[in-house]
C-alpha positions as a printed NumPy array, in Angstrom:
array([[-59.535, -31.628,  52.195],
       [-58.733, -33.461,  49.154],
       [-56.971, -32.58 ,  45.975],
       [-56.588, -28.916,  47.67 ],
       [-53.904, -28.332,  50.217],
       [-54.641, -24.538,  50.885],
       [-57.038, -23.628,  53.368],
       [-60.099, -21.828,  52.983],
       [-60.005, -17.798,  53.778],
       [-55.927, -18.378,  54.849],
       [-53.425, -15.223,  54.409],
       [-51.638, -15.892,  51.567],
       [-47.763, -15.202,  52.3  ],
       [-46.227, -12.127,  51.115],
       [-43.994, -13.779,  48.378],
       [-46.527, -15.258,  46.511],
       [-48.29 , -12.264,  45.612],
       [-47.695, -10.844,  42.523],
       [-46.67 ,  -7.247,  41.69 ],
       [-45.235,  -5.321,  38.533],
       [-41.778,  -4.309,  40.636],
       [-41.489,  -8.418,  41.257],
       [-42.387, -10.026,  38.396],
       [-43.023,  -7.732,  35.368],
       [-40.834,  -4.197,  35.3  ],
       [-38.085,  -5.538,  36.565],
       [-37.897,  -8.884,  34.664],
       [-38.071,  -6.811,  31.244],
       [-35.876,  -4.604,  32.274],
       [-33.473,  -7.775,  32.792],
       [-34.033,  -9.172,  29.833],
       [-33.536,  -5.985,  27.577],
       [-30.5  ,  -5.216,  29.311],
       [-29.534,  -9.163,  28.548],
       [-30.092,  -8.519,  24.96 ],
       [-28.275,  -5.238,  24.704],
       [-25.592,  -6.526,  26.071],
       [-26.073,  -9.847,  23.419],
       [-25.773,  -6.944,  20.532],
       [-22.991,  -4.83 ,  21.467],
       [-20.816,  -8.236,  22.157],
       [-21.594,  -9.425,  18.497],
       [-21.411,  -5.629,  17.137],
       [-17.755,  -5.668,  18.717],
       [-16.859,  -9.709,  17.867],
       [-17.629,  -8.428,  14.093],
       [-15.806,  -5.34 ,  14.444],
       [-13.006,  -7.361,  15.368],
       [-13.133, -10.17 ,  12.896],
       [-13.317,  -7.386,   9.464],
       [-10.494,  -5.998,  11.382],
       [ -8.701,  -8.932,  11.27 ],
       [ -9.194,  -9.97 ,   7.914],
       [ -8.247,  -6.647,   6.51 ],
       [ -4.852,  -6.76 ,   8.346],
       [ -4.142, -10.978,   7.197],
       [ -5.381, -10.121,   3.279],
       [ -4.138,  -6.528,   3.177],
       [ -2.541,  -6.059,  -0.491],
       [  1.104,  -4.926,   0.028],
       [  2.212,  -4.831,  -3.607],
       [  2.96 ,  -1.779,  -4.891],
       [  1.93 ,   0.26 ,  -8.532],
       [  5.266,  -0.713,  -9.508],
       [  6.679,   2.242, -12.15 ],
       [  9.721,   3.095, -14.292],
       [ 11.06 ,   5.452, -11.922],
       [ 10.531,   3.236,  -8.79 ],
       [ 12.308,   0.281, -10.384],
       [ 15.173,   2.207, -12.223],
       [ 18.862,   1.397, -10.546],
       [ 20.661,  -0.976,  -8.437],
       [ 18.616,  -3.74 ,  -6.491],
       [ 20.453,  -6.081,  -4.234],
       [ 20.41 ,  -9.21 ,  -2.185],
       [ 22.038,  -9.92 ,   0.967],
       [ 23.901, -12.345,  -0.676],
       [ 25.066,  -9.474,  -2.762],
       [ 23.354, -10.721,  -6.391],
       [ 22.465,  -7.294,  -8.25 ],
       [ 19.764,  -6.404, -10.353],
       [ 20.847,  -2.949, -12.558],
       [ 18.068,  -1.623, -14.673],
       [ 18.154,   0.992, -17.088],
       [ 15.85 ,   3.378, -18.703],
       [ 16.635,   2.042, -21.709],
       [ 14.13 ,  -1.091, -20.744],
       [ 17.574,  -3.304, -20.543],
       [ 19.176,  -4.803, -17.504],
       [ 22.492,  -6.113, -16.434],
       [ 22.196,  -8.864, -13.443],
       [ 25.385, -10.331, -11.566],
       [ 25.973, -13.032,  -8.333],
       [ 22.689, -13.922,  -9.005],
       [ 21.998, -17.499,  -7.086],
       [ 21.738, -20.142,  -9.536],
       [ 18.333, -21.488,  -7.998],
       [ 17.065, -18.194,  -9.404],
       [ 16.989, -20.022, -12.982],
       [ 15.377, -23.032, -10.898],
       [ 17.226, -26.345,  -9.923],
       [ 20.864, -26.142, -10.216],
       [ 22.597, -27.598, -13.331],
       [ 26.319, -26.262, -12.743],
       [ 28.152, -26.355,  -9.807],
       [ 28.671, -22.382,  -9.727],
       [ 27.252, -21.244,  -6.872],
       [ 25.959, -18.112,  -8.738],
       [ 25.45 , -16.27 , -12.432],
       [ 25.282, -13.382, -14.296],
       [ 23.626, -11.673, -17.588],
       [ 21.684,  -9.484, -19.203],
       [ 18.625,  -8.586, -21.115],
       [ 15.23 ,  -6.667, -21.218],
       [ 12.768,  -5.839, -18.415],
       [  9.193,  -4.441, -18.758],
       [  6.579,  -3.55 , -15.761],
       [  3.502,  -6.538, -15.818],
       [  0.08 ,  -6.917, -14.051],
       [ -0.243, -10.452, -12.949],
       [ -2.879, -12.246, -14.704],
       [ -4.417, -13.227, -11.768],
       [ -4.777,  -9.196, -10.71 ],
       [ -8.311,  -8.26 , -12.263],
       [ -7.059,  -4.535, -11.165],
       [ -4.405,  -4.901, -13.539],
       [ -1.812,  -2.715, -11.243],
       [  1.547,  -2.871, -12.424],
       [  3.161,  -5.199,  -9.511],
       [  5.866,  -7.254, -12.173],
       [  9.03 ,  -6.907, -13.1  ],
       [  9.247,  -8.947, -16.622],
       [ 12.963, -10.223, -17.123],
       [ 13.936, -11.776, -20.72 ],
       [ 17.55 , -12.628, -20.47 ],
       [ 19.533, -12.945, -23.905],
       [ 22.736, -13.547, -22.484],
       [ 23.977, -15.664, -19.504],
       [ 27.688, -16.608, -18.57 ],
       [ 26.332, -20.361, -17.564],
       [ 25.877, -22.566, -21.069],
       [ 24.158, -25.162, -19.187],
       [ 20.979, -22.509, -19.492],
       [ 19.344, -21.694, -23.077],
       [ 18.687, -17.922, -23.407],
       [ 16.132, -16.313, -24.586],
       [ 15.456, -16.962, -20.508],
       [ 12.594, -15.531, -19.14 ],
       [ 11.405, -15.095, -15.393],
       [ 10.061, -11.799, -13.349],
       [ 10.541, -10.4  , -10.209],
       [  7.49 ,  -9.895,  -7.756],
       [  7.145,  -6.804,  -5.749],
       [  5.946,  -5.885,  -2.207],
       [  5.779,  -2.822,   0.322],
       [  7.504,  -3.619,   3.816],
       [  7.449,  -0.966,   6.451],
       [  7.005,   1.446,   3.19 ],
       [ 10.112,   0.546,   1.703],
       [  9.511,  -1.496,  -2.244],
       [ 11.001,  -4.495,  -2.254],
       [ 11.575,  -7.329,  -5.456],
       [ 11.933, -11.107,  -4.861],
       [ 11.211, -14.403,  -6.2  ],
       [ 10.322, -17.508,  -4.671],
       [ 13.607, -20.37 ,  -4.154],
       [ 11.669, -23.227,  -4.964],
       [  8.22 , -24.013,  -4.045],
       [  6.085, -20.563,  -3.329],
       [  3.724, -22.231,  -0.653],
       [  7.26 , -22.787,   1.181],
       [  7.746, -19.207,   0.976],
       [ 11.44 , -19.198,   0.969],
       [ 12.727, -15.754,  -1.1  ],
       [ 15.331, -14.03 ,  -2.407],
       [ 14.999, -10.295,  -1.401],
       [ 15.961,  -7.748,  -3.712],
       [ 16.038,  -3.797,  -1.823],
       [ 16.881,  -0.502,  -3.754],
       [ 20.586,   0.445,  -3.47 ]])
């Protein structure tokens, strides 16, 4: 026979026949299974990734208010930050490269002045996270008062801290101020 290899009237073998158990129930039973599986992998991979990202951009500054930043703040290098109720403050051993780059040789400074609680501009929720400084008095003459600067706040392990950036704030090298 040409063009026709089977032979007339021959059994056909077993595992050529079709049935629903071999080909069809089975096979979209696979294949949903296959794509459950698909779903619940991406619904966890998701799950994962807004977890993520809410953990790396959490917001840690505090509402930053009178009574929170009223008293002594200090460094490790033992600069102090007093401030009153008054709205004035009183600042001593502060490291010169708070003021930015040096221009005496003392390694540190002291003064005084006003404070006031600030919302970044950048903050559209305006929340108080800013400590305003406006020193009119410094013991260093190579620095012109009125001087202004401001200290930024965060929350670490629930504790409020207040720092400022030495330098270059991509470098993220800071001066830590913590509640006496």
């Amino acid at each position: 026979m040409v063009g026709n290899s089977r032979i007339p009237n021959a059994p056909v073998p077993k595992e050529a026949t079709w049935s629903p158990d071999a080909h069809g129930m089975r096979g979209r039973r696979g294949v949903k299974a296959v794509v459950i599986g698909i779903v619940c992998a991406l619904v966890l991979a998701l799950g994962l990734v807004i977890y993520v990202l809410s953990r790396v951009f959490e917001d840690t500054r505090p509402n930053l208010t009178s009574d929170i930043v009223l008293g002594t703040w200090r460094d490790a290098g033992g600069g102090e930050f007093t401030f009153d109720a008054d709205g004035t403050f009183r600042a001593g051993g502060i490291p010169v490269l708070f003021f930015g780059p040096p221009r005496t040789t003392a390694p540190t400074m002291s003064g005084a002045g006003a404070w006031k609680l600030k919302a970044p501009l950048e903050d559209p929720a305006g929340r108080l996270t800013t400590v305003s400084l406006a020193f009119n008095s410094l013991d260093q003459s190579e620095y012109g008062v009125p001087y202004g600067s401001r200290l930024l706040s965060q929350t670490v392990d629930g504790s409020v801290i207040l720092y400022w950036y030495v330098g270059d704030a991509d470098l993220n090298r800071r001066m830590v101020l913590e509640k006496v």
